[in-house]
C-alpha positions in Angstrom: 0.0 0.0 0.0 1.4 3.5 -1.0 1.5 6.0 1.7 -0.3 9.7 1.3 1.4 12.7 2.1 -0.7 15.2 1.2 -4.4 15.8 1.2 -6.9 17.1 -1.7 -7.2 21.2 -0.2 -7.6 23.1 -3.5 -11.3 22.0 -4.7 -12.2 21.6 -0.9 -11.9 25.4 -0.5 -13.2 25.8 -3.8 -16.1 23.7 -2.9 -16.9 25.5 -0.1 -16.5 29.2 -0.9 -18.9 28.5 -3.4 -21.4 27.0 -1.2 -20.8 30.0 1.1 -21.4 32.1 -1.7 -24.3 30.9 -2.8 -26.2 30.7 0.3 -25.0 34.7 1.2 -26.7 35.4 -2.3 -29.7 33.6 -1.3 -30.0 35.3 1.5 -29.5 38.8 0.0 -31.9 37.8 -3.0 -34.8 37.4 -0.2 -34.5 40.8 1.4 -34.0 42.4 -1.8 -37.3 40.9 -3.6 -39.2 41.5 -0.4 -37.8 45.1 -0.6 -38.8 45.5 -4.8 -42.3 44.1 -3.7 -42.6 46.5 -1.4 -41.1 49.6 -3.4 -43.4 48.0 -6.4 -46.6 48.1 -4.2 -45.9 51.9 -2.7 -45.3 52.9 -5.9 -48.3 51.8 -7.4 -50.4 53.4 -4.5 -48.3 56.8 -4.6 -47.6 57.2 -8.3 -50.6 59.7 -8.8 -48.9 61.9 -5.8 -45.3 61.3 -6.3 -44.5 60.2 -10.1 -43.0 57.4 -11.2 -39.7 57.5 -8.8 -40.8 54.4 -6.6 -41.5 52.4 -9.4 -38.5 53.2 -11.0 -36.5 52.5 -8.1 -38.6 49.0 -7.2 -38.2 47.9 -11.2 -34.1 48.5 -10.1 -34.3 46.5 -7.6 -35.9 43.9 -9.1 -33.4 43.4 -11.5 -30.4 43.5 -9.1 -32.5 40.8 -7.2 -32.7 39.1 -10.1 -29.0 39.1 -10.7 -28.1 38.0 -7.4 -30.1 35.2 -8.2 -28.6 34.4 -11.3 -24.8 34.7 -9.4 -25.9 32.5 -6.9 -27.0 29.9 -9.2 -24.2 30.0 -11.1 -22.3 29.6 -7.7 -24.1 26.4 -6.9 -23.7 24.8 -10.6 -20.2 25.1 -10.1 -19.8 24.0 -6.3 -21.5 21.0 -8.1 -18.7 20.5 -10.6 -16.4 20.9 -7.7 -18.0 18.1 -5.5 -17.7 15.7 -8.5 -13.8 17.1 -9.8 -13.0 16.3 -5.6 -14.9 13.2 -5.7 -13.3 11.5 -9.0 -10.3 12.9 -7.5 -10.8 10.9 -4.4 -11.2 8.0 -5.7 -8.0 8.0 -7.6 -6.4 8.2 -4.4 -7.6 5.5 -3.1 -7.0 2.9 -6.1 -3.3 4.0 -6.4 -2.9 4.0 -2.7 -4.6 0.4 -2.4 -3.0 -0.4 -5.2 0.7 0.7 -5.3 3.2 -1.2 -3.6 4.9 1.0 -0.2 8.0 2.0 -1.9 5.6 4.1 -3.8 4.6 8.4 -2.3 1.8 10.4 -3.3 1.0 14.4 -2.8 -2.5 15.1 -3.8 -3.8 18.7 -5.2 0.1 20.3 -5.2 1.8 23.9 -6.3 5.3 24.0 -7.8 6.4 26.6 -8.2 10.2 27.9 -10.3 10.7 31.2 -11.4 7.3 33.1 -12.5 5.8 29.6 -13.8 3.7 27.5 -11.2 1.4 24.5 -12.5 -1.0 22.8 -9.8 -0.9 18.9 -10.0 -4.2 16.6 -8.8 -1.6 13.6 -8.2 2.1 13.3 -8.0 3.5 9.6 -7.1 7.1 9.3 -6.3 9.0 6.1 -6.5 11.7 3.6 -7.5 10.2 3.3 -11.2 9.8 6.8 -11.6 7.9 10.0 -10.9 4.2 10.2 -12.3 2.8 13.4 -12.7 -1.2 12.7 -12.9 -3.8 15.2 -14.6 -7.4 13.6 -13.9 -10.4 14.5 -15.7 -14.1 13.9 -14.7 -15.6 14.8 -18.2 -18.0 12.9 -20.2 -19.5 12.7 -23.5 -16.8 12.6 -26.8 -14.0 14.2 -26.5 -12.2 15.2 -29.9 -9.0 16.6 -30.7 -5.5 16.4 -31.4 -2.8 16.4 -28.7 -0.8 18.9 -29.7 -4.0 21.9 -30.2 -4.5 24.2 -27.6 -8.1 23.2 -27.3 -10.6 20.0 -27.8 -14.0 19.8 -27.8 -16.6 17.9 -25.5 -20.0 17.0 -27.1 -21.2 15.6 -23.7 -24.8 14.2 -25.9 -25.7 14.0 -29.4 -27.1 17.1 -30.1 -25.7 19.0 -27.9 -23.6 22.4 -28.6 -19.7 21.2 -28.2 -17.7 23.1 -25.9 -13.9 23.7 -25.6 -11.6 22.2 -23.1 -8.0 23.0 -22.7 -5.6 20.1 -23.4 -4.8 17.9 -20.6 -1.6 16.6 -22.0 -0.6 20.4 -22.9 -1.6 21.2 -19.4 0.5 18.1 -18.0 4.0 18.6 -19.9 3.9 22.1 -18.7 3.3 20.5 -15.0 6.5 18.2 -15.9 8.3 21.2 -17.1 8.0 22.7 -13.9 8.8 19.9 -12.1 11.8 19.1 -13.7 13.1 22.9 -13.1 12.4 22.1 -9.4 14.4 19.3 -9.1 17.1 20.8 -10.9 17.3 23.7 -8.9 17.6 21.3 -5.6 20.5 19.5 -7.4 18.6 16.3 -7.4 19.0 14.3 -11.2 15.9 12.8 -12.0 15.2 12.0 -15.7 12.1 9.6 -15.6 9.2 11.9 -15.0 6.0 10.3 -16.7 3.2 11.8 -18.0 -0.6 10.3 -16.6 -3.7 11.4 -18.0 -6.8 9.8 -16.6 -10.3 9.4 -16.7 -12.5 9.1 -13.6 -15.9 9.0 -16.1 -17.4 5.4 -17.3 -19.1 7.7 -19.7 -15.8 9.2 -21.7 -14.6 8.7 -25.1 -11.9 10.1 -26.4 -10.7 10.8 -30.2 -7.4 12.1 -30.2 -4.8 12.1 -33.1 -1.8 11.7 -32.7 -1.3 10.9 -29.1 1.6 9.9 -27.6 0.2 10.1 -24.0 -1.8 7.1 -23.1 -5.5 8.0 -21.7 -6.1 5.6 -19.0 -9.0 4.9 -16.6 -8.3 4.8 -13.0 -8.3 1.2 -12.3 -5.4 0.8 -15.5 -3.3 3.9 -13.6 -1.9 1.2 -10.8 -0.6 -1.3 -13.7 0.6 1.5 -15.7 2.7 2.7 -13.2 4.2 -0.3 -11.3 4.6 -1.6 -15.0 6.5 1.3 -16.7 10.2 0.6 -16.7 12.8 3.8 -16.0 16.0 4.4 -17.5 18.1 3.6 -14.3 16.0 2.2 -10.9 16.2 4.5 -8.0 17.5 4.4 -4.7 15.5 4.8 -1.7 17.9 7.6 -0.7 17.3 9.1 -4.0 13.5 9.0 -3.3 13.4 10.5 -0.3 15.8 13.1 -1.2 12.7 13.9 -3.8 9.8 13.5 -1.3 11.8 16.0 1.3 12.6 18.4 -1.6 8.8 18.3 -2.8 7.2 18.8 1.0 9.4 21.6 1.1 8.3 23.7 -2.2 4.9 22.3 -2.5 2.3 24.5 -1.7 
C-alpha cells in the first residue's frame, strides 16, 4: 500500500466558498425581492402623488435581485462541478494508494512553483520506477482533438452544442516542465518523469490524433505505473531526497 502525504485542499476550498457564496446570495436575493415588492406596491399606490420615482426605483431592484439570483446559481452549478472534480479525485487516491506497492509516495492537489511559472498537479506519485505526474479529468461525452491543439471539444450528448476544453496533455507537460526545473534547482538528477492522463468518467470517449500520452481509466493507472520501466531504478535515498525536496516547495 502506498502512503499519502498530502491531502486534496484546492477543490475543498473551492467547494466550499462556493457554497458559502451561494447561500450569502440567497439570503440577499430574499431581502432584496421583499424590498422590490414593497417599493413596487408603494409605488403603485403613490404614483398619482409622487411620479413614477418608486416604481423606478422597485423595477431596479428587481433586476439587481434578479442578478443575485442568477450569481448565486451559477455559484451552486459550479460547487457542483467541484463536488464531482473532488470526488473523482478521491477516488484516484484510493485505487493508487490500495494499489501501489509502499515503496511508492503520493502528494495530492500540489503547487510547484520555479521562477514566474507554477502549475497545480491533482496527483504526483514518487517512487523507485519513476515519478508520475497525474492530470485527472471527470468529463464525459466525446471528446475530440489532437494532442498537440490548444483546445478539444466535449459534445457531452448528441445534439448537444460542443464546448472547448484545454488540453490535458498540454496542461501536463507544462506541469513536468515545472517539475523538472524544481528538481534541478535542488540539485537532485531525476530523468524519468512520466506523463498520466486519466479518466475518472465510465461515460468518456476520447478521439485524439496523434497521441503519444496514453488515456487511461483509473483502475489501469496502478498497472501502468508499477509496469512502466525507467531508464536507471532508483535508490530509496534518491527518493526520499525527492519526497523532502517536494514537502518543502509544494504549496
Amino acid at each position: 500500500m502506498a502512503r499519502i502525504l498530502t491531502d486534496e485542499t484546492s477543490l475543498h476550498r473551492k467547494r466550499d466558498s462556493l457554497r458559502k457564496g451561494a447561500r450569502q446570495l440567497q439570503s440577499l436575493v430574499r431581502y432584496e425581492l421583499g424590498g422590490a415588492v414593497v417599493l413596487l406596491a408603494a409605488g403603485a399606490l403613490a404614483y398619482k402623488w409622487w411620479g413614477p420615482g418608486l416604481l423606478v426605483v422597485g423595477v431596479a431592484a428587481l433586476f439587481v435581485s434578479a442578478g443575485h439570483w442568477m450569481k448565486s446559481k451559477e455559484n451552486k452549478d459550479e460547487e457542483g462541478s467541484a463536488s464531482a472534480g473532488l470526488q473523482g479525485e478521491q477516488n484516484v487516491t484510493r485505487l493508487l494508494r490500495d494499489g501501489l506497492p509502499n515503496d511508492s509516495y503520493i502528494f495530492n492537489d500540489i503547487t510547484l512553483r520555479r521562477g514566474l511559472r507554477s502549475a497545480q498537479m491533482d496527483h504526483v506519485v514518487v517512487s523507485p520506477r519513476g515519478i508520475f505526474v497525474v492530470e485527472t479529468k471527470n468529463w464525459r461525452g466525446l471528446i475530440s482533438g489532437d494532442e498537440q491543439e490548444a483546445q478539444w471539444t466535449q459534445v457531452k450528448r448528441p445534439g448537444e452544442k460542443p464546448m472547448r476544453r484545454a488540453n490535458p496533455i498540454l496542461q501536463n507537460r507544462r506541469q513536468i516542465n515545472v517539475m523538472q526545473a524544481v528538481l534541478k534547482a535542488g540539485g537532485i538528477d531525476w530523468p524519468d518523469i512520466f506523463p498520466v492522463l486519466i479518466s475518472n468518467s465510465r461515460n468518456a470517449q476520447f478521439e485524439i490524433h496523434n497521441r503519444s500520452v496514453p488515456i487511461l481509466t483509473r483502475f489501469d493507472a496502478v498497472e501502468y505505473m508499477v509496469g512502466q520501466a525507467p531508464s536507471r531504478q532508483y535508490t530509496e535515498a534518491e527518493v526520499t531526497a525527492v519526497i523532502e525536496l517536494l514537502m518543502k516547495k509544494a504549496k
